[in-house]
C-alpha positions as CSV (number, residue, x, y, z in Angstrom):
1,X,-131.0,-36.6,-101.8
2,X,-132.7,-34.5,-99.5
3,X,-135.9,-36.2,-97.9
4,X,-138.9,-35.4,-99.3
5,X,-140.4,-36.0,-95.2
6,X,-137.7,-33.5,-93.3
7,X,-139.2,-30.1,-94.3
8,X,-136.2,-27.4,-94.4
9,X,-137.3,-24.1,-93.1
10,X,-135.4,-21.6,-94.6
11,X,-134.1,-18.3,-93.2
12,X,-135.3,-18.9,-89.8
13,X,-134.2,-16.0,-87.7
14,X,-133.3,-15.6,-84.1
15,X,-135.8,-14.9,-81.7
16,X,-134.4,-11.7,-80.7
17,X,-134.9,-10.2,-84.4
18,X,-138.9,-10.0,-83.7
19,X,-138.6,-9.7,-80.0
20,X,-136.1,-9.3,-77.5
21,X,-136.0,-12.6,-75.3
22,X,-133.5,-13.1,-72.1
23,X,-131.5,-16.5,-73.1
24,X,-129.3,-17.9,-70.2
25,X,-125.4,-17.9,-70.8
26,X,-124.8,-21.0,-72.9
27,X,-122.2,-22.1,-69.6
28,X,-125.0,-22.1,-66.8
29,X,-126.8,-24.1,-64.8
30,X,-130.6,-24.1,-64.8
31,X,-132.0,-25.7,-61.5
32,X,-136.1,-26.1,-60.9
33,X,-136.9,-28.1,-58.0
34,X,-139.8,-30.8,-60.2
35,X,-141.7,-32.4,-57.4
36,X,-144.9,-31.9,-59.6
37,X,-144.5,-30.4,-62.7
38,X,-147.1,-27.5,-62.7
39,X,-147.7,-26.7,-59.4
40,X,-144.0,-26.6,-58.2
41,X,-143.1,-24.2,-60.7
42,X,-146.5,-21.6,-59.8
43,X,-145.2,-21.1,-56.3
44,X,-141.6,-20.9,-56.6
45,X,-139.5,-17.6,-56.5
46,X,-136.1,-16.7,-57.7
47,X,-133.0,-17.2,-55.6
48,X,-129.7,-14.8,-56.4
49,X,-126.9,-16.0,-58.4
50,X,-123.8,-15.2,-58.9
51,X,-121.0,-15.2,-62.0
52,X,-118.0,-16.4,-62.3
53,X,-115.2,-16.2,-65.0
54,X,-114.1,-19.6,-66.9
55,X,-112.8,-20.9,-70.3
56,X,-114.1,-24.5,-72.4
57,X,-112.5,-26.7,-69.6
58,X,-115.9,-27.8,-68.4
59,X,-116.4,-25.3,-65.1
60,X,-119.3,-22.8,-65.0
61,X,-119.9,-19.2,-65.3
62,X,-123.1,-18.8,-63.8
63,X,-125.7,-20.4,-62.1
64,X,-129.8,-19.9,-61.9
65,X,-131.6,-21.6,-59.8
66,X,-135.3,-21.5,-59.6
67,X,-138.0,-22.3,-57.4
68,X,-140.0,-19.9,-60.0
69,X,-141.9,-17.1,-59.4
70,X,-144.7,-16.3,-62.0
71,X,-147.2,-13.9,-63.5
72,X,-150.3,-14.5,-62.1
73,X,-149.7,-15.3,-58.1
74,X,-149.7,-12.9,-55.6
75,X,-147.2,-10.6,-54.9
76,X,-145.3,-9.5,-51.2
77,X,-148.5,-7.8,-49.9
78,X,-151.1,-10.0,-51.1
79,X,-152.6,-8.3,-53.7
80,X,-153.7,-10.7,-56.7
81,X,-152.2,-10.3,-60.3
82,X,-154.2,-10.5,-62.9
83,X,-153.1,-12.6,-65.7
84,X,-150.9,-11.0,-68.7
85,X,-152.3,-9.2,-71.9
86,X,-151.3,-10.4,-75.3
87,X,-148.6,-7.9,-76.8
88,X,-149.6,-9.4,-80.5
89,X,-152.4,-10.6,-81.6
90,X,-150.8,-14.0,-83.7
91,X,-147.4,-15.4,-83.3
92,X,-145.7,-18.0,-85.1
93,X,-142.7,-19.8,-83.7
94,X,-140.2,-22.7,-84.9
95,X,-138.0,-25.1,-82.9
96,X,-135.7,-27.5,-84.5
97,X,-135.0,-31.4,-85.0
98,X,-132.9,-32.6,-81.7
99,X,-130.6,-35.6,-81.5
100,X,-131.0,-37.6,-78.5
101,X,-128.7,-40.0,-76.4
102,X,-125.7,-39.1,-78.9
103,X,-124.6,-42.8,-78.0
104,X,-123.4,-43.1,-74.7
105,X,-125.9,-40.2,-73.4
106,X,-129.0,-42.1,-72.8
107,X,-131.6,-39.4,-71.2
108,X,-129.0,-37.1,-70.4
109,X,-127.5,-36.0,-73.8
110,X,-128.6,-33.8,-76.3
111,X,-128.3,-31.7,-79.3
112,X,-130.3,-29.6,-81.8
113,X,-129.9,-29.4,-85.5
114,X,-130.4,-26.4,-87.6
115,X,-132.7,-26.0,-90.5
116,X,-135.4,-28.2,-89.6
117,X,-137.9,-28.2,-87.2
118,X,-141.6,-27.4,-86.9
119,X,-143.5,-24.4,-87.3
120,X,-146.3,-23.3,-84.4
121,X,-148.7,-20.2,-84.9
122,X,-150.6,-19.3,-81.9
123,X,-153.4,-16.6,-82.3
124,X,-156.3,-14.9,-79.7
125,X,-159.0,-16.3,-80.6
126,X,-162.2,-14.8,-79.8
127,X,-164.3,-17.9,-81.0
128,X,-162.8,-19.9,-78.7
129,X,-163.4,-19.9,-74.4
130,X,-161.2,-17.6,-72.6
131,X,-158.6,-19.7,-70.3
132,X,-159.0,-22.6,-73.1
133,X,-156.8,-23.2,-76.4
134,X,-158.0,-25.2,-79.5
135,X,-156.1,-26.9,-82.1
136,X,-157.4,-25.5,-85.7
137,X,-154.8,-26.8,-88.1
138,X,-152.7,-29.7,-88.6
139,X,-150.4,-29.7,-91.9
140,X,-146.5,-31.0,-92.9
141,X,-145.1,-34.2,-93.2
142,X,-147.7,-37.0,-94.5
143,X,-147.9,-39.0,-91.6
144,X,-148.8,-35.4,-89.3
145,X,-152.5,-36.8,-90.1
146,X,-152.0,-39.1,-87.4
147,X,-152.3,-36.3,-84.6
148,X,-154.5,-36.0,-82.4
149,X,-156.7,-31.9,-83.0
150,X,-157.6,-32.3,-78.9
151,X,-155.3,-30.4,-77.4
152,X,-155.0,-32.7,-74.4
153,X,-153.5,-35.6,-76.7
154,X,-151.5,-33.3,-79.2
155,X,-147.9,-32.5,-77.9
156,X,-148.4,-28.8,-79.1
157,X,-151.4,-28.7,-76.9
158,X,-150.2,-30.1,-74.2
159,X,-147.1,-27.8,-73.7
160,X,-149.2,-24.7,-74.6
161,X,-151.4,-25.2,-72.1
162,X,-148.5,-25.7,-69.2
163,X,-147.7,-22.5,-70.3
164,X,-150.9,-21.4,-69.4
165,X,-151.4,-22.6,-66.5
166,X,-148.1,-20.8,-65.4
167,X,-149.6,-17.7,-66.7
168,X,-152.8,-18.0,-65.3
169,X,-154.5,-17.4,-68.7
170,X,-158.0,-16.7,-68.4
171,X,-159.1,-13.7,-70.0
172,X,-158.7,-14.8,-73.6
173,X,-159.2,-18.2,-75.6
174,X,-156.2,-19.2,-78.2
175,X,-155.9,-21.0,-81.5
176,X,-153.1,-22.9,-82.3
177,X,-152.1,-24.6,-86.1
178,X,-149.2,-26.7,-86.5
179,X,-146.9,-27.4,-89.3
180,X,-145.0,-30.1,-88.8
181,X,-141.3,-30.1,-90.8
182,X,-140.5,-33.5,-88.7
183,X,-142.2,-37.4,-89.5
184,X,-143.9,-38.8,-86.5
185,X,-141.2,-41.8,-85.2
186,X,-138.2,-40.3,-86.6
187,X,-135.8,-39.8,-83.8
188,X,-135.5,-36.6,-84.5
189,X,-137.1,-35.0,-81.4
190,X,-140.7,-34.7,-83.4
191,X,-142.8,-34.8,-80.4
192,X,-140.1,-31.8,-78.6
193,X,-140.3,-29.9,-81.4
194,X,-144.1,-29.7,-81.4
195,X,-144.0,-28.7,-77.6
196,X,-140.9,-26.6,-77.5
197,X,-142.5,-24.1,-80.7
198,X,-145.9,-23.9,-78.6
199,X,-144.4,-23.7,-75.7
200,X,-142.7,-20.3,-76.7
201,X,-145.2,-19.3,-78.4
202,X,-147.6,-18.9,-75.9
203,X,-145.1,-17.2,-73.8
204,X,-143.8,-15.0,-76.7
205,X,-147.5,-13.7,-77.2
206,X,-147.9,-12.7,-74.1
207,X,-144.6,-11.0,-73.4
208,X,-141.9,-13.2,-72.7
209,X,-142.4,-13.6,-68.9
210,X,-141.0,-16.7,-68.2
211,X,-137.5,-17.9,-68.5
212,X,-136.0,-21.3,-70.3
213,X,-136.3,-23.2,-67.4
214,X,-140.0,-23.0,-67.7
215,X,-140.4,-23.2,-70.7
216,X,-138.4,-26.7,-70.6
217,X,-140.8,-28.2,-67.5
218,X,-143.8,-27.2,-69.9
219,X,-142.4,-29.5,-72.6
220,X,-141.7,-32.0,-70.2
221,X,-145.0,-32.0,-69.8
222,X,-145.8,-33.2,-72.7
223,X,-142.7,-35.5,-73.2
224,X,-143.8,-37.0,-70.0
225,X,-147.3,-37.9,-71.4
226,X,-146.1,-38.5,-75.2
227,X,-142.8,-40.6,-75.2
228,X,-141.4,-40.8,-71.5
229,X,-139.8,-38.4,-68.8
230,X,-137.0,-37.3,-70.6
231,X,-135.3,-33.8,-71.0
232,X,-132.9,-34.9,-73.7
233,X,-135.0,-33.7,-77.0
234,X,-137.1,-30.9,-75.2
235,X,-133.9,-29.5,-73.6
236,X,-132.0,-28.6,-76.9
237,X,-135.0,-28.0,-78.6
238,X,-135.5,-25.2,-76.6
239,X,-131.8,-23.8,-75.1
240,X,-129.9,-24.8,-78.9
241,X,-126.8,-26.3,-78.9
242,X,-125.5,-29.3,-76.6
243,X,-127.6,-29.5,-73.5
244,X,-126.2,-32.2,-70.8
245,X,-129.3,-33.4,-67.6
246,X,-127.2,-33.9,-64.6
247,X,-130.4,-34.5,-63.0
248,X,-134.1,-34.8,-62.9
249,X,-135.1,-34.6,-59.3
250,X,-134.5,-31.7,-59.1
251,X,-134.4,-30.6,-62.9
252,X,-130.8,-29.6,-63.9
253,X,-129.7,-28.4,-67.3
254,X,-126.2,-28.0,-68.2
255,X,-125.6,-26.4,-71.8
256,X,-122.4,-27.4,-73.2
257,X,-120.6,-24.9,-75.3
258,X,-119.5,-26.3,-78.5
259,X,-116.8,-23.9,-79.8
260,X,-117.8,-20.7,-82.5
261,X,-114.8,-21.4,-84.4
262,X,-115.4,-24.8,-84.9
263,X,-117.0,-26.7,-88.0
264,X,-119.8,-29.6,-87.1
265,X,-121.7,-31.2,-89.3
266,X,-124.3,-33.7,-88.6
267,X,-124.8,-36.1,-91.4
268,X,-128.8,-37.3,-91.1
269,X,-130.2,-40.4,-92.7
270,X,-133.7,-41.2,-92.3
271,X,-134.9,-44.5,-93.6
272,X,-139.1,-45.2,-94.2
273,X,-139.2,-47.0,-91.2
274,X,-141.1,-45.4,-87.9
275,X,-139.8,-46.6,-84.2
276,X,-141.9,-45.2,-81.6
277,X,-140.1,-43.8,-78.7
278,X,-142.5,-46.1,-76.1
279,X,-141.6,-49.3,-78.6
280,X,-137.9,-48.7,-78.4
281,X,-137.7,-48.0,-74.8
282,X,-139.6,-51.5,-73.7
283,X,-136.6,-52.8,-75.9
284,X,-134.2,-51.6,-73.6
285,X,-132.7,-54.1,-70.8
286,X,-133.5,-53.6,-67.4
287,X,-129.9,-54.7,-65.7
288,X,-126.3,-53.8,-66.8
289,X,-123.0,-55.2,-65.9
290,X,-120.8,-53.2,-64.1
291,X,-118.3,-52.9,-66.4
292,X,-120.9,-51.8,-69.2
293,X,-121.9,-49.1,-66.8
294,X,-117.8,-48.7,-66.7
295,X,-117.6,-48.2,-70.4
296,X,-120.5,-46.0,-71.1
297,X,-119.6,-43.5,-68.1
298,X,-116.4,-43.1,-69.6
299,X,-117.5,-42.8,-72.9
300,X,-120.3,-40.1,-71.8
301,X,-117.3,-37.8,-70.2
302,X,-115.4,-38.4,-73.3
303,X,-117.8,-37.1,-75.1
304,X,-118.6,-34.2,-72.9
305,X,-114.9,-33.1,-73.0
306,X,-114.7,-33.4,-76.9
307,X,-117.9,-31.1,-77.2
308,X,-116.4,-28.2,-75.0
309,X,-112.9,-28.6,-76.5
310,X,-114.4,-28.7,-80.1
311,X,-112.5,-32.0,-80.9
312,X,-115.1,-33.7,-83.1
313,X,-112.6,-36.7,-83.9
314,X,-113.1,-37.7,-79.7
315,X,-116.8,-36.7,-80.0
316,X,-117.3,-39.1,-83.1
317,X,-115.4,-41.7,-81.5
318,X,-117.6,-41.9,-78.0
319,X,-120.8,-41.5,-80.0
320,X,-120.0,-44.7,-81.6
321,X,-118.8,-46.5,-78.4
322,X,-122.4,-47.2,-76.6
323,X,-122.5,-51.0,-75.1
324,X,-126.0,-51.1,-73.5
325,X,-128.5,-49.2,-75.5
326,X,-127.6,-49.1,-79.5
327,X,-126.7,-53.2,-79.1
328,X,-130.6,-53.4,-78.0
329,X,-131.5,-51.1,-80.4
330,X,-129.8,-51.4,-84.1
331,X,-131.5,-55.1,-84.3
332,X,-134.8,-53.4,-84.4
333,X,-134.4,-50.9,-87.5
334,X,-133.1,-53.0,-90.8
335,X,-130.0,-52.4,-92.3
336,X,-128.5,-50.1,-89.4
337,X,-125.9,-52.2,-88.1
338,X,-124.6,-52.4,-92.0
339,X,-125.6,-48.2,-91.9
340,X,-123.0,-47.6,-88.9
341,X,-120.3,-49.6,-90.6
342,X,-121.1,-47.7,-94.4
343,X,-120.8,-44.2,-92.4
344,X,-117.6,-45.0,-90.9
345,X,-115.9,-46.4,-93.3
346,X,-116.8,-43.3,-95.8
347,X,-114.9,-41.4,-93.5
348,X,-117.5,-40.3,-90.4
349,X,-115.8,-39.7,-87.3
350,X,-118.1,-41.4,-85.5
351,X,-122.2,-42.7,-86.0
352,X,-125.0,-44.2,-84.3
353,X,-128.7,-44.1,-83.5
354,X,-130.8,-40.6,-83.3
355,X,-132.5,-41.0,-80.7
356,X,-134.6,-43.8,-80.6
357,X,-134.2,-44.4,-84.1
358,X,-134.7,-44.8,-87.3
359,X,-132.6,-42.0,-88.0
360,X,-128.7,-42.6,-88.1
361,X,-126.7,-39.3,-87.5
362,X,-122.8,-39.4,-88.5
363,X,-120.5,-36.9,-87.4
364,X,-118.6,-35.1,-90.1
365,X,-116.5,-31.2,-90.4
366,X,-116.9,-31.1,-94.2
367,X,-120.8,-30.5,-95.7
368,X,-119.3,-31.8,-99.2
369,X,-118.1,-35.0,-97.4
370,X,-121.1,-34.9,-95.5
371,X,-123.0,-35.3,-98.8
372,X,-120.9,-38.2,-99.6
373,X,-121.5,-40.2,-96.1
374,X,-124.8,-40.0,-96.9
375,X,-124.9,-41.4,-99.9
376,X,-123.2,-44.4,-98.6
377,X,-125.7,-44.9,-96.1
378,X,-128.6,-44.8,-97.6
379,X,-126.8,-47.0,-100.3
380,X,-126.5,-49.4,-96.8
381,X,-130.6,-49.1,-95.5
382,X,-131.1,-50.2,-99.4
383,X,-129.2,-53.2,-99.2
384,X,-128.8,-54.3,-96.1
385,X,-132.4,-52.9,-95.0
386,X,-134.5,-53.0,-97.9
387,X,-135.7,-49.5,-97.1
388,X,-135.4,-46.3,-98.9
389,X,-134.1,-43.8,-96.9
390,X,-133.0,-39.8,-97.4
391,X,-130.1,-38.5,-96.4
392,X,-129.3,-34.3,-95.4
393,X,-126.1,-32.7,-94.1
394,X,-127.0,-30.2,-91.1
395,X,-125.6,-27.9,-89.1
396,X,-125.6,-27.6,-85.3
397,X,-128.5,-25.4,-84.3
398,X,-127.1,-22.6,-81.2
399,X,-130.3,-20.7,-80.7
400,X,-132.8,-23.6,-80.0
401,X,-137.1,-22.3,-80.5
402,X,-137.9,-19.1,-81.5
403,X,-140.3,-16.6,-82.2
404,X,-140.1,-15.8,-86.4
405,X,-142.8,-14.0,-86.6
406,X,-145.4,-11.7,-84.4
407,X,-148.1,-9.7,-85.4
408,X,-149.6,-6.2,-83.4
């Protein structure tokens, strides 16, 4: 049964297919030095890189590394730039559901998942105070009520207006209205995928001037302030595919290519239950035995090397393997202890928590027994749980946000 909460959006299409946007090679490296968010990233400039050739064994085949250098500064003889002019008047934007952590990952793994997301339209607004943006619609999933219409305490809001501020938008106010595919709580990146749609939004309307590594320290932004400092929902959200954080001071991002030829499906099973990121992270212990730290290091690399070599037997089997953060975790959502054990013996490679929960994601190369995983664990929240719970078969999602539509 497909939920009736996780809002498909069908035939979402690449961003280039409305507007041509520069992506970075899927093997790269994307470095910002993050001593403060905003203001590190208005007075940074571009350094050279260089390419390299490579295969799936894990090396790279380019680099980018940015101290940033952005519309609205000054440029080599002092002259001021005035802030950019819309090239549409409206855009609308999607970014899809991430998974987070993928078991031994904590904070440095990640994934996105195709097909659902959340939907942001961004529009010049003359009604509303050039250099400012205002939040006029809230719609989706039942509990998107709960949010917050200031865009100082709305994740959308938040990110849109880091991307301002890198812009140095002040000519002209903006509207934004959100449409939320996601529930609130979900561990399915909810909170990323409001801030990675507005996030390229606002930069799509205004001409694409900034690359992903901005576009990521905006929805840091409002990770930071929402759920935590962590890059590894707002990362995939954005980039697509699996994104590994080798480090946050400074901000690197390592995409990891999982292979073309290869068939992944993520089985996604979402009970009614909501865990709030902040909730499940004060769960979380605050010392580790070495030879947990051992385990989960080598489990982590395991994993990594199963993604690039497309060997989703190895990739199930590390996502199941985590020793410090699931234990802490599973206790907290009914039934998922009993939801792990369903998954795997119905034939998933491997399964664990989304995130920070509710959501349990199994690992699977056939949608048809996809379908059938999930029935078994939803079968498992109802028992073992007491909680109804939905269960959809996904692909992995390459592209990450994108503008859909923009209008002249």
């Amino acid at each position: 049964m497909v939920s009736t909460l996780l809002k498909p959006v069908a035939s979402i299409q690449p961003r280039d297919a409305v507007y041509s946007k520069p992506r970075l090679n899927l093997t790269s490296v994307c470095m910002i030095k993050y001593n403060n968010c905003i203001n590190a990233t208005r007075n940074c400039h571009r350094l050279t890189h260089g390419h390299q050739n490579t295969n799936l064994s894990g090396s790279l085949s380019s680099s980018l590394k940015c101290r940033a250098s952005l519309v609205g500064t000054t440029d080599t003889k002092g002259v001021d730039l005035s802030d950019p002019e819309p090239v549409f008047s409206s855009v609308t934007s999607f970014a899809p559901a991430t998974v987070a952590n993928l078991g031994p990952g904590f904070d440095f793994l990640g994934c996105a998942v195709d097909g659902v997301g959340d939907l942001v339209t961004i529009r010049v607004d003359p009604n509303v105070r050039p250099g400012q943006i205002s939040i006029s619609d809230i719609s989706g999933t039942a509990n998107s009520k709960k949010l917050s219409k200031d865009p100082l305490w709305n994740c959308a809001g938040i990110a849109a207006i880091a991307v301002m501020k890198m812009l140095r938008i002040r000519s002209v106010g903006l509207s934004l209205s959100l449409e939320k595919g996601l529930p609130l709580g979900s561990g399915l990146g909810s909170s990323a995928a409001s801030a990675a749609a507005a996030a390229v939004a606002v930069n799509e309307l205004f001409g694409n001037p900034l690359d992903v590594s901005h576009l990521v320290l905006a929805g840091l932004e409002s990770e930071s302030k929402v759920s935590g400092y962590h890059a590894d929902n707002i990362a995939p959200a954005i980039m697509g595919g699996f994104v590994l954080i080798r480090s946050y001071d400074p901000l690197e991002l390592i995409p990891l290519k999982f292979p073309e030829e290869k068939d992944l499906f993520f089985v996604l099973v979402n009970p009614e239950f909501e865990a709030p990121t902040k909730k499940m992270r004060a769960a979380l212990p605050t010392e580790i035995t070495m030879s947990h730290h051992i385990w989960n290091s080598s489990q982590a690399g395991a994993l990594v090397a199963s993604v690039l070599q497309g060997d989703l037997r190895g990739l199930g089997k590390a996502m199941s393997s985590d020793k410090i953060v699931e234990p802490t975790r599973a206790p907290l959502i009914p039934g998922m202890e009993a939801v792990k054990a369903a998954a795997i013996e119905a034939g998933a490679f491997g399964c664990t928590i989304s995130g920070a929960g509710p959501t349990a994601v199994a690992v699977i190369d056939n949608e048809e027994k996809g379908n059938e995983i999930g029935e078994r664990m939803v079968e498992a929240f109802k028992k073992d749980g007491n909680l109804k719970a939905f269960a959809m078969v996904k692909k992995l999602d390459r592209i990450g946000a994108r503008l859909i539509k923009g209008l002249p």
